[in-house]
N, CA, C and O atoms as CSV, one atom per row, in Angstrom:
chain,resi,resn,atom,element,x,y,z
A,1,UNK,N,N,112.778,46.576,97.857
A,1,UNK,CA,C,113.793,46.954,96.889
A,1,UNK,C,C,113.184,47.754,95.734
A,1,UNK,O,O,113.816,48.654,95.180
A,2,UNK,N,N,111.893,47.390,95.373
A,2,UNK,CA,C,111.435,48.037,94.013
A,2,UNK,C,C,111.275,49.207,94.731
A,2,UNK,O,O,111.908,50.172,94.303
A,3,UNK,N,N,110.356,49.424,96.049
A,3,UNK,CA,C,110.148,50.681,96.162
A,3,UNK,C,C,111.158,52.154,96.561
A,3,UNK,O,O,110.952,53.365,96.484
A,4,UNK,N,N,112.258,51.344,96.989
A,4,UNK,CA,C,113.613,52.066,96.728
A,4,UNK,C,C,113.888,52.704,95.552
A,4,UNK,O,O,114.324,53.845,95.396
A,5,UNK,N,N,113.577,51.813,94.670
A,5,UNK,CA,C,114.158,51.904,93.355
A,5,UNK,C,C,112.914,53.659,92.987
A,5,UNK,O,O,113.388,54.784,92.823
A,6,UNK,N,N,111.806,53.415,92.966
A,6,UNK,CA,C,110.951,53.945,92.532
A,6,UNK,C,C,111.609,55.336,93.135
A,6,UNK,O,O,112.182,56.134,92.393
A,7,UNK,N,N,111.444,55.578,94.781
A,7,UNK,CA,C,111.290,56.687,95.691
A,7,UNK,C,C,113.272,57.397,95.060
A,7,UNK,O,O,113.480,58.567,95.380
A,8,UNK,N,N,114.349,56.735,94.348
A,8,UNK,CA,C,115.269,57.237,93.626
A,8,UNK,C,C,115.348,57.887,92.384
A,8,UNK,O,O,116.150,58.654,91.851
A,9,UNK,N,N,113.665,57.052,91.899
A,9,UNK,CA,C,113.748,57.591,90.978
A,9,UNK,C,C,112.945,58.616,90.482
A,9,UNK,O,O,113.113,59.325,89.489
A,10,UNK,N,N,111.719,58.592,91.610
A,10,UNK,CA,C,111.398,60.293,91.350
A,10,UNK,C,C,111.902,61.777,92.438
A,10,UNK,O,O,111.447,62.915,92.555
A,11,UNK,N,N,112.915,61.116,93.007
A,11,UNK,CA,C,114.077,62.448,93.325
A,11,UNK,C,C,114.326,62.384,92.572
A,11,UNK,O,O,113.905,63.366,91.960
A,12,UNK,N,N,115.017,61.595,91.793
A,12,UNK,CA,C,116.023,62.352,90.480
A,12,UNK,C,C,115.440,63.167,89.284
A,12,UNK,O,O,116.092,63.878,88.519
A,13,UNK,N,N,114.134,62.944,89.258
A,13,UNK,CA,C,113.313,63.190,88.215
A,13,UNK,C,C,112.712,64.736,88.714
A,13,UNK,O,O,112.395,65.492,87.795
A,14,UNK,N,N,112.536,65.256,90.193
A,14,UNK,CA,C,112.478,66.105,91.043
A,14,UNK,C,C,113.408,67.186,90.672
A,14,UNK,O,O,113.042,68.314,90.341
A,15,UNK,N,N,114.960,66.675,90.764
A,15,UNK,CA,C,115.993,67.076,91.150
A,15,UNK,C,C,115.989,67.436,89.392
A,15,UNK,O,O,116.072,68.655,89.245
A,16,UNK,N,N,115.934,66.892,88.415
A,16,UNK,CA,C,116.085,67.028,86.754
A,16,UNK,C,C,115.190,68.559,86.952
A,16,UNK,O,O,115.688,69.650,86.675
A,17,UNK,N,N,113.923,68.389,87.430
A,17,UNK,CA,C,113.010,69.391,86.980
A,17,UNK,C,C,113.532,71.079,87.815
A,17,UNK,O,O,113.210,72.238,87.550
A,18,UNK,N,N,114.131,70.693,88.509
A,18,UNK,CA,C,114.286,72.167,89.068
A,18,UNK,C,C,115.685,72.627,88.346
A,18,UNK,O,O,115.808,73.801,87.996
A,19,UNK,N,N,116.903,71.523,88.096
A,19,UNK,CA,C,117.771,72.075,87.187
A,19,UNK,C,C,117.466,72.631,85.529
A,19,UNK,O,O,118.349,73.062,84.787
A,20,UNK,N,N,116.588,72.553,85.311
A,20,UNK,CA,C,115.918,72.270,84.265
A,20,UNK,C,C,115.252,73.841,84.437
A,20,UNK,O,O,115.889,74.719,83.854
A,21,UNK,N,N,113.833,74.340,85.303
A,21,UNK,CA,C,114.001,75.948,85.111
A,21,UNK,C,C,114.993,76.149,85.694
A,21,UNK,O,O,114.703,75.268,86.503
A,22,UNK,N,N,116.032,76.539,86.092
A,22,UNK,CA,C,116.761,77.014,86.466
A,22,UNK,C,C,117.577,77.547,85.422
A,22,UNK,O,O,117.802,78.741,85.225
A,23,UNK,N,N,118.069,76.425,84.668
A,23,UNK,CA,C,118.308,76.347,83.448
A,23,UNK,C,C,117.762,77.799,82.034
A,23,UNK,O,O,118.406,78.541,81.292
A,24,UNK,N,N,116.546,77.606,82.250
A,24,UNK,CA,C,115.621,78.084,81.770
A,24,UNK,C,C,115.531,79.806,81.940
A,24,UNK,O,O,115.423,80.721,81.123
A,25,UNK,N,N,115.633,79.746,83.430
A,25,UNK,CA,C,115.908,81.165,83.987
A,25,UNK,C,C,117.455,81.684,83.790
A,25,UNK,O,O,117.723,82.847,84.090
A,26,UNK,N,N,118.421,80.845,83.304
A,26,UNK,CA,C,119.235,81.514,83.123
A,26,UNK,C,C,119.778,81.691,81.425
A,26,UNK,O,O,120.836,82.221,81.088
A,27,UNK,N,N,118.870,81.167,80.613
A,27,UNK,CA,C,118.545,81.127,79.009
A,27,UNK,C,C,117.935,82.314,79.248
A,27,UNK,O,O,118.126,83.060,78.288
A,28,UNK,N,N,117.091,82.974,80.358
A,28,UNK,CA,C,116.491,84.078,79.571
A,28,UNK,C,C,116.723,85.229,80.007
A,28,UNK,O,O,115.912,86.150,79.906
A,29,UNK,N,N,118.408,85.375,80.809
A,29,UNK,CA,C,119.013,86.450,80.980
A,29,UNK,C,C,118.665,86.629,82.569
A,29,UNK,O,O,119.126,87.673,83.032
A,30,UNK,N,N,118.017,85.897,83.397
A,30,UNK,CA,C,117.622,86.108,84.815
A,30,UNK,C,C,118.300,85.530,85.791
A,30,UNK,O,O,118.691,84.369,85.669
A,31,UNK,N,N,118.580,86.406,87.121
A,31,UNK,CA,C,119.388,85.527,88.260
A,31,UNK,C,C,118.450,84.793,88.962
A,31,UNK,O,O,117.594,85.643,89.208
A,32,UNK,N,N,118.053,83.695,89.464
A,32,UNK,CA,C,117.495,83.082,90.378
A,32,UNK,C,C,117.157,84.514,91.790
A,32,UNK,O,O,115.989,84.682,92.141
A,33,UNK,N,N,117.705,84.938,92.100
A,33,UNK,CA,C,117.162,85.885,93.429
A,33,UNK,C,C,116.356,86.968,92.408
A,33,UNK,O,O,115.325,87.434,92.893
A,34,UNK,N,N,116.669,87.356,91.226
A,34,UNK,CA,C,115.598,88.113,90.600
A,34,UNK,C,C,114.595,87.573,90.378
A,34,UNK,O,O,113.640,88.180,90.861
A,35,UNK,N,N,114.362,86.756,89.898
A,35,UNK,CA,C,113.109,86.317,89.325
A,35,UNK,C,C,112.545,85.909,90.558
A,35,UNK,O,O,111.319,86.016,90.519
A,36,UNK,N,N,113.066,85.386,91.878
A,36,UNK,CA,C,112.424,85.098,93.497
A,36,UNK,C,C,111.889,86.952,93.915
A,36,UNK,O,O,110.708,87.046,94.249
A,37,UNK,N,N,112.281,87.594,93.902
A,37,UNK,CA,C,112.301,89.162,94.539
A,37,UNK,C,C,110.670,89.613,93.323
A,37,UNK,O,O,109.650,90.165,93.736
A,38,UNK,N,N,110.902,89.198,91.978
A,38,UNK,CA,C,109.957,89.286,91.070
A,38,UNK,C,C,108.360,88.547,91.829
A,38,UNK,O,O,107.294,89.162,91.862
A,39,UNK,N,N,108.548,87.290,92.315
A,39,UNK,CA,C,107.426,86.306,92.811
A,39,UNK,C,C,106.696,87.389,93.770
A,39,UNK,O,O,105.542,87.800,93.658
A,40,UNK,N,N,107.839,87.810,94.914
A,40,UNK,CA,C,107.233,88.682,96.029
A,40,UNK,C,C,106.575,89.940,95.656
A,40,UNK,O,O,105.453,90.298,96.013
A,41,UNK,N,N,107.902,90.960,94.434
A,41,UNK,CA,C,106.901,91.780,94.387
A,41,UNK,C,C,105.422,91.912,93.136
A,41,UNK,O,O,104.752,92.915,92.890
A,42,UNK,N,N,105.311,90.708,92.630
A,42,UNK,CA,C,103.920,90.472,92.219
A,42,UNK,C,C,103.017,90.131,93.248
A,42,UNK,O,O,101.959,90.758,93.199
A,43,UNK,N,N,103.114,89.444,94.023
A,43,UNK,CA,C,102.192,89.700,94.899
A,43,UNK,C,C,102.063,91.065,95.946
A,43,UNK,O,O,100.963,91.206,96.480
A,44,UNK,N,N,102.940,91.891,96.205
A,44,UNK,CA,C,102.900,93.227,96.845
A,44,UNK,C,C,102.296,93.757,96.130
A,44,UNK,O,O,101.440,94.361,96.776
A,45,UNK,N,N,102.120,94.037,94.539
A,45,UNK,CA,C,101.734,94.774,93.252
A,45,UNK,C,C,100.121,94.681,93.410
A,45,UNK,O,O,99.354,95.629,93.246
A,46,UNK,N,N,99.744,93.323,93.770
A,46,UNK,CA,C,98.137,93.203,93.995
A,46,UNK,C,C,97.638,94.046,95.505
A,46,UNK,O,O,96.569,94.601,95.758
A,47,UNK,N,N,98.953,93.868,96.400
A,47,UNK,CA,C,98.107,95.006,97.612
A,47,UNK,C,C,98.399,96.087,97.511
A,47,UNK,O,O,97.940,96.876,98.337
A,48,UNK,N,N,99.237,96.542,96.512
A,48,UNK,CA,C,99.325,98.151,95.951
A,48,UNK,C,C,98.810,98.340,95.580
A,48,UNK,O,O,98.516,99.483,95.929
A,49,UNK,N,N,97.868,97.841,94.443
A,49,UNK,CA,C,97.191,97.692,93.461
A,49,UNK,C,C,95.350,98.364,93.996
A,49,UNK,O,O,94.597,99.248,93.587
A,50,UNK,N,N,95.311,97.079,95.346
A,50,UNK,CA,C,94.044,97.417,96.153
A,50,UNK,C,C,94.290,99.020,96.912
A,50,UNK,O,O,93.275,99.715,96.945
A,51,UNK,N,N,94.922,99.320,97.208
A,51,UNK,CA,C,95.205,100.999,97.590
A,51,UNK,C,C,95.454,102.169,96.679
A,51,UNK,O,O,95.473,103.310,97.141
A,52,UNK,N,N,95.626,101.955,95.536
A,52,UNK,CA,C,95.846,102.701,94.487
A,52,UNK,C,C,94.676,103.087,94.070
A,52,UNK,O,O,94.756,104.093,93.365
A,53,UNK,N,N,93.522,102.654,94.238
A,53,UNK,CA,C,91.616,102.727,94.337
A,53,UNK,C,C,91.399,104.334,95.224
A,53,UNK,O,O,90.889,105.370,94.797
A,54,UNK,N,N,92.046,104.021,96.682
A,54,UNK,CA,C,91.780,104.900,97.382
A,54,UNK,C,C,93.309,106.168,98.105
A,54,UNK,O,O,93.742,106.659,99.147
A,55,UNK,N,N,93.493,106.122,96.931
A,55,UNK,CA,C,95.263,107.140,97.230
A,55,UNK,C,C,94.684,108.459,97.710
A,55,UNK,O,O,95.177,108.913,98.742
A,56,UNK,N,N,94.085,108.880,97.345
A,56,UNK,CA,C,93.292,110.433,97.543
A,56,UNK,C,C,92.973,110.392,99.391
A,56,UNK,O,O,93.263,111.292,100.179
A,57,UNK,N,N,92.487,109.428,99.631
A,57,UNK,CA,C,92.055,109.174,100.833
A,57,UNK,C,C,93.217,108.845,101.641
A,57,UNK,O,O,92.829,108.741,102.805
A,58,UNK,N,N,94.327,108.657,101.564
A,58,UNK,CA,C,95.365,107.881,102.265
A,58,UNK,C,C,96.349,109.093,103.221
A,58,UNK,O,O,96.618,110.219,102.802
A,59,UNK,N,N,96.668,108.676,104.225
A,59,UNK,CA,C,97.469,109.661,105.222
A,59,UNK,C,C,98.583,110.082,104.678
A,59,UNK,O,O,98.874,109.376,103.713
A,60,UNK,N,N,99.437,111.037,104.901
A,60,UNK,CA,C,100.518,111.236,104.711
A,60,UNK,C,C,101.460,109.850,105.128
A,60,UNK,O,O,102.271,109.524,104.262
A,61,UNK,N,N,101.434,109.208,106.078
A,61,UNK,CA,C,102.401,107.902,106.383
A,61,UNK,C,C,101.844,107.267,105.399
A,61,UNK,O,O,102.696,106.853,104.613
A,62,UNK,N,N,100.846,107.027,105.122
A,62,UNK,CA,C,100.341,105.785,104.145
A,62,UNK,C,C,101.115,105.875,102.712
A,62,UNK,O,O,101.725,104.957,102.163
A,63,UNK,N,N,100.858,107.837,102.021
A,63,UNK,CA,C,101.173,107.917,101.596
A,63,UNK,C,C,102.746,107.183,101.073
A,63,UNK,O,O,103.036,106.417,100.154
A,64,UNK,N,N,103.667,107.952,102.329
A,64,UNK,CA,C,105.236,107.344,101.995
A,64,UNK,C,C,105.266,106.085,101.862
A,64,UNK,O,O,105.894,105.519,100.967
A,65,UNK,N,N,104.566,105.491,102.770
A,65,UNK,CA,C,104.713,103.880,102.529
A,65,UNK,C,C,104.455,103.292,101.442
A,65,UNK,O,O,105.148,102.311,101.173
A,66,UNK,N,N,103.496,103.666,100.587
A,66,UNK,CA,C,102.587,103.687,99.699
A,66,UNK,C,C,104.299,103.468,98.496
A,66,UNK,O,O,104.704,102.489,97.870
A,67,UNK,N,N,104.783,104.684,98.625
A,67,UNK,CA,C,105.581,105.227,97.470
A,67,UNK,C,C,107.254,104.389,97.623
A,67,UNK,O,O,108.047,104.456,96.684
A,68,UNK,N,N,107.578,103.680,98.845
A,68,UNK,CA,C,108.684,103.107,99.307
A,68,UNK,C,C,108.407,101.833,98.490
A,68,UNK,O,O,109.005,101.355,97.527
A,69,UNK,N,N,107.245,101.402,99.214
A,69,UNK,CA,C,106.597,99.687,98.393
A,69,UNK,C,C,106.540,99.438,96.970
A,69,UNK,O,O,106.785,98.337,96.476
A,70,UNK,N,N,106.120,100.775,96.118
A,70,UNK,CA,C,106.086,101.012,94.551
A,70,UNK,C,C,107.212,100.679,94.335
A,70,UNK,O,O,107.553,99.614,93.820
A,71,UNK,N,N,108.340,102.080,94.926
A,71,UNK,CA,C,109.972,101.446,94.308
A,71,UNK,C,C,110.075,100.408,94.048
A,71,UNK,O,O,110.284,99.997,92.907
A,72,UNK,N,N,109.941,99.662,95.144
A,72,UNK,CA,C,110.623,98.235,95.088
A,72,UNK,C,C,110.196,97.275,94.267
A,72,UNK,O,O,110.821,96.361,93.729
A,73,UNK,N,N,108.818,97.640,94.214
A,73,UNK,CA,C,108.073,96.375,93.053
A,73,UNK,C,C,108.565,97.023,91.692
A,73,UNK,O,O,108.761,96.185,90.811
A,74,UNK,N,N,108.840,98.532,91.284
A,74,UNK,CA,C,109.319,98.945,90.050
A,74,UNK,C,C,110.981,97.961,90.019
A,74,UNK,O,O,111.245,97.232,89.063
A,75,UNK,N,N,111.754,98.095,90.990
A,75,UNK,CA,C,112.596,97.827,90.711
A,75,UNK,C,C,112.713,95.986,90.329
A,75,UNK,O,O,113.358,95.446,89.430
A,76,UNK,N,N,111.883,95.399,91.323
A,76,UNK,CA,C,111.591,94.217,90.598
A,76,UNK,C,C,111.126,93.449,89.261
A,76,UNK,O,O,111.347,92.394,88.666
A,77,UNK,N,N,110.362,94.594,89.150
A,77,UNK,CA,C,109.732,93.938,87.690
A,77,UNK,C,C,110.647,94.892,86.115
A,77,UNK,O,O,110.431,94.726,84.914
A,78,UNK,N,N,111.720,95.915,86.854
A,78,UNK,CA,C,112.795,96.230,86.044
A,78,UNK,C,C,113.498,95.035,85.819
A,78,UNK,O,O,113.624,94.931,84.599
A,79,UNK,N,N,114.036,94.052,86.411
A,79,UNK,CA,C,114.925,92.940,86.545
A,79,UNK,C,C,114.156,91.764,85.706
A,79,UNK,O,O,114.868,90.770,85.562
A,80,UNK,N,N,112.967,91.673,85.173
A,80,UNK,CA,C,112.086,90.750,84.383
A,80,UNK,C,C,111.870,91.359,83.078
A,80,UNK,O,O,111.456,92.509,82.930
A,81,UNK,N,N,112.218,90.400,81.954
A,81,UNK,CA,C,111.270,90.783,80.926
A,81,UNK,C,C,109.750,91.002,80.868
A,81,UNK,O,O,108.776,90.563,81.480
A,82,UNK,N,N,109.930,91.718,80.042
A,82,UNK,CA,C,108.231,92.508,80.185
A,82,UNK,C,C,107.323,91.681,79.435
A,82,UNK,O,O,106.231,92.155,79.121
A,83,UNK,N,N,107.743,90.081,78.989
A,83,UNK,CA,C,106.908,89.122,78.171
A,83,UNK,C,C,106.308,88.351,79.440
A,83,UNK,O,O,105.116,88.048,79.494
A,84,UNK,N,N,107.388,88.006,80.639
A,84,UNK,CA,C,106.725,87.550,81.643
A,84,UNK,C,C,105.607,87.752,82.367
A,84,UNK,O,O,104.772,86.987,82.851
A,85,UNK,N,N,105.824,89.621,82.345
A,85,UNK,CA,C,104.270,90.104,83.344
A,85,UNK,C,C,103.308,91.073,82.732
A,85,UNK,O,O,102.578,91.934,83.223
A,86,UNK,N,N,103.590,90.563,81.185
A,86,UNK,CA,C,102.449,91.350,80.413
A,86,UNK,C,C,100.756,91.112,81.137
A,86,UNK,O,O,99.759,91.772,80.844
A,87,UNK,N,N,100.820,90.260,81.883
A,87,UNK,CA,C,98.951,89.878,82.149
A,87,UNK,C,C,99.046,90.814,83.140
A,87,UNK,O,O,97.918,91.307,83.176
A,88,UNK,N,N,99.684,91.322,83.921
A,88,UNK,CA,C,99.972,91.813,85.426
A,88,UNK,C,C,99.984,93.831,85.130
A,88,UNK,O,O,99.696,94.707,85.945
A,89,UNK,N,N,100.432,93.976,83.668
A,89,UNK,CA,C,100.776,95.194,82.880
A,89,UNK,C,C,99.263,96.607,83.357
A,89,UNK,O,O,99.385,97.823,83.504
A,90,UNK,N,N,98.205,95.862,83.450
A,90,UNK,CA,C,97.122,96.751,83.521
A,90,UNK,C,C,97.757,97.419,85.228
A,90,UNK,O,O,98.157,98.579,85.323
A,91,UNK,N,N,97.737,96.502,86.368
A,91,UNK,CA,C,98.172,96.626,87.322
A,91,UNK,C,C,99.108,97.446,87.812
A,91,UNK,O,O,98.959,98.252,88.731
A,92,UNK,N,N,100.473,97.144,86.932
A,92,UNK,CA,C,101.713,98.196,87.442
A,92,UNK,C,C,101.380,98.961,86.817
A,92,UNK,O,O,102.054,99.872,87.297
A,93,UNK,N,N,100.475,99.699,85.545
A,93,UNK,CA,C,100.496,100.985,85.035
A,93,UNK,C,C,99.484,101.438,85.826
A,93,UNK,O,O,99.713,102.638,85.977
A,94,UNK,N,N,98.071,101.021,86.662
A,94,UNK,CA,C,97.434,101.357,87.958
A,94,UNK,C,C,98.365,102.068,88.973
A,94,UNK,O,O,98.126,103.234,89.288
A,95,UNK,N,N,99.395,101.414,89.480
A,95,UNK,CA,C,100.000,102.047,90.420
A,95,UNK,C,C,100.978,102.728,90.539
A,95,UNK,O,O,101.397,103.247,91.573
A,96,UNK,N,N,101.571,102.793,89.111
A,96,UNK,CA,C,102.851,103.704,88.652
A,96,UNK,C,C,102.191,104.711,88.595
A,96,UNK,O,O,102.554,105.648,89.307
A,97,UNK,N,N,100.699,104.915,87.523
A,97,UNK,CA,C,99.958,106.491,87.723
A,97,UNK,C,C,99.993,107.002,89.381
A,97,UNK,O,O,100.491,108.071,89.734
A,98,UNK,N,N,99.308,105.931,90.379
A,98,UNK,CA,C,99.173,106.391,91.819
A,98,UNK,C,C,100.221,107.318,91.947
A,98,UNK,O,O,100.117,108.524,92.168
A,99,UNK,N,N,101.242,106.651,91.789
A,99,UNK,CA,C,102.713,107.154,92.275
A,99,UNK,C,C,103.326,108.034,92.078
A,99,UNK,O,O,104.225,108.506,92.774
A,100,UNK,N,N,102.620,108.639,90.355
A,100,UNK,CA,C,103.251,109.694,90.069
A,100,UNK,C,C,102.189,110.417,90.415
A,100,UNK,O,O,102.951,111.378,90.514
A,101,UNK,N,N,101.075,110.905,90.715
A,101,UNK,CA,C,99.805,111.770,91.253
A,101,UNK,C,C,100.426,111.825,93.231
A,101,UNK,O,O,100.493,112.840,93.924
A,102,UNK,N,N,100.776,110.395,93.653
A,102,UNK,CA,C,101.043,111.259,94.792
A,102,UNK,C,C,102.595,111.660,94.884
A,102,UNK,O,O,102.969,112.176,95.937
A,103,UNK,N,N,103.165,111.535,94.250
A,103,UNK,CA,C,104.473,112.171,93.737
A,103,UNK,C,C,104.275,113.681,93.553
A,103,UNK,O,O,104.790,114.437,94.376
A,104,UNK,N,N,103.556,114.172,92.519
A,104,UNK,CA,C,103.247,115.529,92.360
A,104,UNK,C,C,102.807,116.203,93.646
A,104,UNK,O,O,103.294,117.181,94.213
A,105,UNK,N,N,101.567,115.299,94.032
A,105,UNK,CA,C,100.684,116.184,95.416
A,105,UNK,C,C,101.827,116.342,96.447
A,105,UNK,O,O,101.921,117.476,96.915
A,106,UNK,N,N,102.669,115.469,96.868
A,106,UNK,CA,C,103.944,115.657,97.842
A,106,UNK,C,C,104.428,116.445,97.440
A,106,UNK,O,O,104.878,117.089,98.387
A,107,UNK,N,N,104.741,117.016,96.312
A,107,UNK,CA,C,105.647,118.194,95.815
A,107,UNK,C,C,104.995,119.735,95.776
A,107,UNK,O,O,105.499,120.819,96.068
A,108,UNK,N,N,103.626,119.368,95.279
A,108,UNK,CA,C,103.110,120.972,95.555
A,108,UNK,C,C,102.850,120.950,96.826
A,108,UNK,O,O,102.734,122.140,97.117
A,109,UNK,N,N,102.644,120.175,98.001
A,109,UNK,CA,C,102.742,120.609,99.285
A,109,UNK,C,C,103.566,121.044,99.584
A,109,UNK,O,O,103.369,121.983,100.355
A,110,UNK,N,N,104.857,120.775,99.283
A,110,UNK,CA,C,105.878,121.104,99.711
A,110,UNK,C,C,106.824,122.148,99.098
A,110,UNK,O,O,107.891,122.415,99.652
């Protein structure tokens, strides 16, 4: 019986903590699927991040791919305040330059 009692009472205490950020995320102007789409593209941002080293070197496919994957992490971390991923800031301005250098080079090729 006690351990009933216990295993009720840290679900509920479980169940408090996730209403609770949630809560939190929606005090600070964010939808739950944004700030989830935000998780993913911070971690995409670090393997953009590792290719943005060697853009000069990269194929034309790499290239596009390269510039499809940026969007999306721009558009993610548009949907976040910029207090959240200030540590991350050196990073997306790494690969926003990439983007606009192979942005240009696609254009004078073309």
């Amino acid at each position: 019986m006690e351990l009933m009692i216990i295993v009720y009472f840290l679900v509920f205490i479980i169940f408090a903590l996730i209403i609770y950020a949630i809560m939190q995320l929606k005090l600070a102007g964010m939808k739950i699927k944004d700030f989830w789409s935000f998780i993913e593209a911070n971690q995409m941002l670090d393997k953009l991040y590792a290719f943005s080293k060697k853009y000069e070197k990269m194929s034309v496919q790499e290239q596009v791919i390269f510039l499809m994957e940026a969007e999306k992490v721009f558009n993610a971390f548009d949907k976040v305040p910029k207090i959240i991923w200030e540590e991350e800031y050196d990073k997306y301005t790494d690969v926003l330059d990439t983007y606009k250098n192979i942005k240009v080079l696609r254009w004078v090729s073309n």
